[in-house]
Every structure is written in structure tokens, then in C-alpha cells.
C-alpha positions as CSV (number, residue, x, y, z in Angstrom):
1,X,204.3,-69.8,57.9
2,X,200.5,-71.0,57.1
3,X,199.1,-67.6,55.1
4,X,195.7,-66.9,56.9
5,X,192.6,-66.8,54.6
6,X,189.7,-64.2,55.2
7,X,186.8,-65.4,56.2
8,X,185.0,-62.1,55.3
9,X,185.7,-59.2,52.5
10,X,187.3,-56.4,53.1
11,X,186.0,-52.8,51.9
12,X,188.6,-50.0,52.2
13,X,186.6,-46.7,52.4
14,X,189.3,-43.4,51.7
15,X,187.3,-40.4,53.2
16,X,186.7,-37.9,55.6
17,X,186.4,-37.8,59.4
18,X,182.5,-36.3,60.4
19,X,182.6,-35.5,64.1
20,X,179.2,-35.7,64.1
21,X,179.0,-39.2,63.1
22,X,176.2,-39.8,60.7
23,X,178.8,-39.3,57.7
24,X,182.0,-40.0,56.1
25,X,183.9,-42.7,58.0
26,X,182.3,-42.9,60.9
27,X,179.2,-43.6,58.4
28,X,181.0,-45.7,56.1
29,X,182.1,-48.5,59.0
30,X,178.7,-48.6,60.2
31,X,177.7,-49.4,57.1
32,X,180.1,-51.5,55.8
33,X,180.1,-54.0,59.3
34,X,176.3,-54.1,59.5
35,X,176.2,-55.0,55.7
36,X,178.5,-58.0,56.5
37,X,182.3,-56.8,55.6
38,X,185.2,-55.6,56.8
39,X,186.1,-51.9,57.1
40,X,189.3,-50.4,56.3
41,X,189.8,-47.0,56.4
42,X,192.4,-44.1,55.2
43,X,191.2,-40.6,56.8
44,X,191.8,-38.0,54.5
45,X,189.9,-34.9,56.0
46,X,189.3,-34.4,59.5
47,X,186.2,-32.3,59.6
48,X,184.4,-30.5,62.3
49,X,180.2,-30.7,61.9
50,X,177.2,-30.9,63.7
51,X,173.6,-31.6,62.3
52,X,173.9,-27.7,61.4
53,X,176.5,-28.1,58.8
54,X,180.0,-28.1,58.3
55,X,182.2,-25.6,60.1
56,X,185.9,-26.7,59.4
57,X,187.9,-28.9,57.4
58,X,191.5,-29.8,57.7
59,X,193.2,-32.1,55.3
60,X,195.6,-34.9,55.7
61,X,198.6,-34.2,54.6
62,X,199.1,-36.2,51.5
63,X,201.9,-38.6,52.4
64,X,200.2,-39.5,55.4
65,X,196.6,-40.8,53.3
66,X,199.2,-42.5,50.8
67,X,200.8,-44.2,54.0
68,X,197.3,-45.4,55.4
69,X,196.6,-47.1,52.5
70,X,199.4,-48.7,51.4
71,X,199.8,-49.9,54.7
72,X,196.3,-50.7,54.4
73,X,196.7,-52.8,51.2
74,X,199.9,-54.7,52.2
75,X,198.6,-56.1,54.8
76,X,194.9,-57.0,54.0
77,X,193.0,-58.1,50.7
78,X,191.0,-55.7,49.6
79,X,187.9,-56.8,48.1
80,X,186.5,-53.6,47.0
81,X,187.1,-49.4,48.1
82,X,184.7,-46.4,48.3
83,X,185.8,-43.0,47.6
84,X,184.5,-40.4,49.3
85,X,186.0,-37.1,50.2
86,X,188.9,-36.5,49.2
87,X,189.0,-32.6,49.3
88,X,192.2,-31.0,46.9
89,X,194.1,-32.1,44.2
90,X,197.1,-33.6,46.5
91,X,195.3,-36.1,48.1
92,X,193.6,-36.7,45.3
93,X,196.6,-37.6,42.7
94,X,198.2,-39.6,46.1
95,X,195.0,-42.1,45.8
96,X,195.1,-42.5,42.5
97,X,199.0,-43.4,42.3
98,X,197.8,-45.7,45.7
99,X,195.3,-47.1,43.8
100,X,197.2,-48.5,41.3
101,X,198.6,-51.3,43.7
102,X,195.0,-53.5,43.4
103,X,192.8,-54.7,41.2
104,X,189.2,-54.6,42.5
105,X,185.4,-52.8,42.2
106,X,185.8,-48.8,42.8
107,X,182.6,-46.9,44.0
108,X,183.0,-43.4,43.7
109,X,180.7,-40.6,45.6
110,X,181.8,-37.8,44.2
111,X,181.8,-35.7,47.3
112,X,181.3,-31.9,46.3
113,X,178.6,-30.7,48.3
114,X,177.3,-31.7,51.9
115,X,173.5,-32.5,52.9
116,X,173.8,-29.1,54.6
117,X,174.8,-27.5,50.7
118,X,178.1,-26.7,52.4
119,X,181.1,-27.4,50.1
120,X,183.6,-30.1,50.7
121,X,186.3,-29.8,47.9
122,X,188.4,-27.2,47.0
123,X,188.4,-24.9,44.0
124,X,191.1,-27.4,42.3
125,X,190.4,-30.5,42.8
126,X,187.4,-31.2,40.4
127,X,189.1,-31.4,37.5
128,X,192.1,-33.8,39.2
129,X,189.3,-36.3,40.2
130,X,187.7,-36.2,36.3
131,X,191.0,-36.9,35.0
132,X,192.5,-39.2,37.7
133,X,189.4,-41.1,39.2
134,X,186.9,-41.0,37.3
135,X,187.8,-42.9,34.1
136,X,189.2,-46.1,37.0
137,X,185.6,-45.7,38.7
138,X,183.1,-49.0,38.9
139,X,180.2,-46.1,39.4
140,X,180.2,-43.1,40.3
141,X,177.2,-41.9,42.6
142,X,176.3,-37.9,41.8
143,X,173.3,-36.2,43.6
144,X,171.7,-33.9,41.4
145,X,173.6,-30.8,43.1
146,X,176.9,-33.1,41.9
147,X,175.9,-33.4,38.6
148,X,175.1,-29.6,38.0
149,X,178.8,-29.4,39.3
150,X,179.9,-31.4,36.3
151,X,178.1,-29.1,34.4
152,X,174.8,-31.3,33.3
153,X,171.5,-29.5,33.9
154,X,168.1,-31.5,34.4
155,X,164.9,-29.8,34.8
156,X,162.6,-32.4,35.0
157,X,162.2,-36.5,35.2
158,X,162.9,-36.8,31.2
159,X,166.2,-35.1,32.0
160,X,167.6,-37.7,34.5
161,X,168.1,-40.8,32.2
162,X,170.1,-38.5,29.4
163,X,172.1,-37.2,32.2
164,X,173.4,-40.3,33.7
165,X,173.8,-41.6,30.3
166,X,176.2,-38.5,29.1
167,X,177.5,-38.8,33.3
168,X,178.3,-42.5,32.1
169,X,179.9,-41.8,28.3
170,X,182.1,-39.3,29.5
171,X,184.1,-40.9,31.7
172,X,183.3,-44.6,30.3
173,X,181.7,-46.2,33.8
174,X,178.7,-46.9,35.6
175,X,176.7,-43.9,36.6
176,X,174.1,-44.2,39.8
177,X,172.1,-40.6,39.7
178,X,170.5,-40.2,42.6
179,X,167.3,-38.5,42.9
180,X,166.8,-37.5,46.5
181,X,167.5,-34.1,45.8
182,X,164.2,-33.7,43.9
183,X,160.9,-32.8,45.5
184,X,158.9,-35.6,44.2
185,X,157.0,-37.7,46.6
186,X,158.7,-40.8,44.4
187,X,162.1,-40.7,44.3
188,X,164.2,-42.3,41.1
189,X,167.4,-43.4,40.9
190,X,168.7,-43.8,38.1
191,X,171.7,-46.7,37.4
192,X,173.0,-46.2,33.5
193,X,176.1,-49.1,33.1
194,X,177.6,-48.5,29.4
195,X,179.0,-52.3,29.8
196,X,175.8,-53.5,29.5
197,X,173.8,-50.8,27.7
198,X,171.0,-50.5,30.3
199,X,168.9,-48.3,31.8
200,X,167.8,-49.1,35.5
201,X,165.1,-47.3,37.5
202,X,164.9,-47.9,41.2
203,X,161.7,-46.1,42.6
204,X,161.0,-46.0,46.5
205,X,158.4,-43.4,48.4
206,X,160.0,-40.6,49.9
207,X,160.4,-40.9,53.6
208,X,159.5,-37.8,55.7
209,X,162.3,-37.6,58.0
210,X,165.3,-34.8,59.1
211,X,167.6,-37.7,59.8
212,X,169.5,-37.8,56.6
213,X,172.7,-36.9,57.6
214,X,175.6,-39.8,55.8
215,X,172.7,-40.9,53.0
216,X,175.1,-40.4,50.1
217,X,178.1,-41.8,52.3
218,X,175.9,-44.8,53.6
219,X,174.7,-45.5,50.0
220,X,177.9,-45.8,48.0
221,X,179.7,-48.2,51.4
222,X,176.4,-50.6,51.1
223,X,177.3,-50.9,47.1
224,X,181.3,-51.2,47.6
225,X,180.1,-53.8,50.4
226,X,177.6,-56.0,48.1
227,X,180.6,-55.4,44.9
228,X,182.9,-57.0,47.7
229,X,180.6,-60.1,48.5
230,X,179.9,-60.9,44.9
231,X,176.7,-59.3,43.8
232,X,176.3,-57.8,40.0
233,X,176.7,-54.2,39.8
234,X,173.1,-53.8,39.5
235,X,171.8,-56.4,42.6
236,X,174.1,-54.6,44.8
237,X,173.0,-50.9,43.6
238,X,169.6,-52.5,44.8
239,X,170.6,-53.9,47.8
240,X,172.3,-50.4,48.9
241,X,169.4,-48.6,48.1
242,X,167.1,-50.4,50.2
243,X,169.3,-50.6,53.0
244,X,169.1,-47.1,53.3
245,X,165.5,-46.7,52.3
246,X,165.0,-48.8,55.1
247,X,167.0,-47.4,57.1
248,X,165.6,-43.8,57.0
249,X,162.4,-45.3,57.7
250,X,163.2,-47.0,60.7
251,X,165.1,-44.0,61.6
252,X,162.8,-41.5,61.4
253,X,161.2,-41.3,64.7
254,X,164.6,-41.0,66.5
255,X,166.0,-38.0,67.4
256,X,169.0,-36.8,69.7
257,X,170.4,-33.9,67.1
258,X,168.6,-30.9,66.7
259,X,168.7,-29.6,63.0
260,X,169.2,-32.5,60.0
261,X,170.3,-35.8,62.0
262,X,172.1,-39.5,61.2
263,X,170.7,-42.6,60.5
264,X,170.8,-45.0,63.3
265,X,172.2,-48.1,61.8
266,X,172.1,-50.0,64.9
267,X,168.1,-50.4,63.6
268,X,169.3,-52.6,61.0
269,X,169.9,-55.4,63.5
């Protein structure tokens, strides 16, 4: 039998189902086709929301996300995987055994709290994704709300480069801070990446705009998609954050939700 070669990478994204569509999965394929990959997916929440928030969430049993992706991986090569939510300690310690089976660039957004503020992991889990997930992370992507869950506090821009630094030495990968949570009219993100010893600072405007809805999700499946084409960690932290800077700006005018909206990533084409 002639084995088949790709002909494009493949990003496997492990996260929850948004009904709403402008996060999670639903987000994550979006993002990962228009960036120019592959999407594979393990569903490992299924999760009732609306631009008003989150209203219900219902895991997948363990052995059932552990089937998805070792399914997953048998059958495909997988070129690089985003973590999203993964919600309680079972599913996480399933994904991390899974996880085991390949060798390839992890993004990690460390899904605690929704744009709404409403929480998406349980009481238990935190601690299983520090010791299980963390430490086999390419980068990890905390918002500020994320990184006062791990317990770093950061009152002002001199702050942000210390935390991602301590974010980074803790659990010995790259750290992408993200500073949309602030209320400066210039947002920073900051990319620390202990391999290298650097610094990064990515500055954009802030865009005025109630469609961001996915941004975290979006973000970390554009970086697992550039990882997965071949781009350095830091040109494809780059590339992800202008594809959603650009993308909130060209999806600011649109609206069909009626509280905090997606981004419309049809506008990429």
C-alpha cells in the first residue's frame, strides 16, 4: 500500500464545544483552516452560551476525550495541538497520558475564566494542569485574570514582564501574557521564552469593539497553526496576534449577537 503524504499540517485542538460559536472549537477550526491547516478536534466539554455568558457545562466523560484523540493521532500526523478547556482533573490527567503518544509544539490557553468572567474549570483541576501540562507546554497563553489565578499579581505595566518571566521559570516554557485585559488604549503582550532568554513586546491599539467573543481561543489556534507550518516561536506569536488584531478590526462593525459577540473570521478571506 502507497502511505499517503499530507499536503498540509495538521493542528489537533483538545477543547470545549461553545454553542455560540465564537469560541472553543467552533473557534479553533475557523481559525486553524483560514490560517492554512488542518483541524482535528477532541471535544472535551459541551457547553451551553450565548454572547451573555456561560450558562452550562457538561463534561466528556474521560475515556471518551482519550478515545477522540488517540483515534485522532493514529490516524493523522499531527503537526502541532492547542489546549484549551479541559475543565476537571479527569480529563485533564486522560490528555496528558494521550499526549504522550507524539512528539510536537504544545500551545497551552490556560482556560480558567471566560470573556464573560464566568468560570470554566472546576475547583480541582488547577493544580492537575500545573503538574501534568504545564511543565510539557511550548507556551502557555494566560490573560491577566489567568495569571492572578496562578497566584501572580501585576498592578501596573512594570509588573507584566516580571510576571511572565516568574509564569515562564516556574514551569520551565514559553510564556505569552496577554494584555487585553488592561484598560490601556495600547495593549502589550508580553512573549518571555526562557530557551532563549528574551523578552518580546508586541504593542497594537486597542480596537473599540463588543465582538470579542473566542479572542483567547482564536489566538493560541493561530500560534499552534504557524508552530505547525514551521515558523519560530516568536514569528508565529506575531503572526497570531495580528491575525486577531486584524480580525477584531474588521469585525467590529458587524453585529448579529446582542451583548459581547464573535469575530467573523470569514473577513479574513
Amino acid at each position: 500500500m502507497i502511505e499517503k503524504q499530507p499536503t498540509t499540517p495538521v493542528v489537533l485542538s483538545i477543547a470545549g464545544s461553545d454553542a455560540f460559536g465564537g469560541a472553543g472549537i467552533q473557534a479553533d477550526i475557523k481559525t486553524i483552516t483560514t490560517c492554512g491547516a488542518y483541524a482535528a478536534t477532541a471535544i472535551t466539554c459541551v457547553t451551553a452560551q450565548s454572547s451573555h455568558g456561560v450558562f452550562d457545562i457538561h463534561p466528556v466523560p474521560p475515556s471518551t476525550v482519550r478515545s477522540q484523540i488517540d483515534h485522532i493521532i493514529n490516524d493523522l500526523p499531527i503537526h502541532a495541538v492547542k489546549l484549551g478547556m479541559l475543565y476537571d482533573l479527569e480529563i485533564i490527567e486522560v490528555v496528558a497520558k494521550a499526549l504522550e503518544q507524539i512528539d510536537c509544539p504544545i500551545v497551552i490557553d490556560p482556560v480558567m475564566v471566560a470573556s464573560s468572567s464566568d468560570s470554566l474549570i472546576a475547583k480541582n483541576a488547577f493544580h492537575a494542569m500545573e503538574e501534568l501540562l504545564f511543565p510539557i507546554a511550548t507556551l502557555l497563553t494566560p490573560n491577566i485574570p489567568e495569571a492572578k489565578e496562578m497566584g501572580h499579581k501585576h498592578n501596573d505595566d512594570q509588573d507584566w514582564q516580571e510576571v511572565a518571566v516568574d509564569i515562564g521559570k516556574k514551569y520551565g516554557c514559553a510564556v505569552l501574557l496577554k494584555g487585553g485585559h488592561t484598560t490601556s488604549s495600547i495593549l502589550t503582550d508580553i512573549l518571555y521564552d526562557p530557551k532563549e532568554e528574551e523578552i518580546f513586546c508586541i504593542k497594537n491599539p486597542r480596537i473599540d469593539t463588543a465582538n470579542t467573543h473566542g479572542t483567547g481561543c482564536t489566538l493560541s489556534s493561530a500560534i499552534a497553526t504557524y508552530l505547525a507550518k514551521g515558523y519560530t516561536l516568536k514569528n508565529a506569536v506575531i503572526n497570531g496576534i495580528n491575525y486577531v488584531h486584524k480580525l477584531l478590526d474588521k469585525s467590529k462593525e458587524v453585529k448579529i449577537h446582542s451583548k459581547n459577540g464573535p469575530m467573523y473570521h470569514y473577513l479574513q478571506k
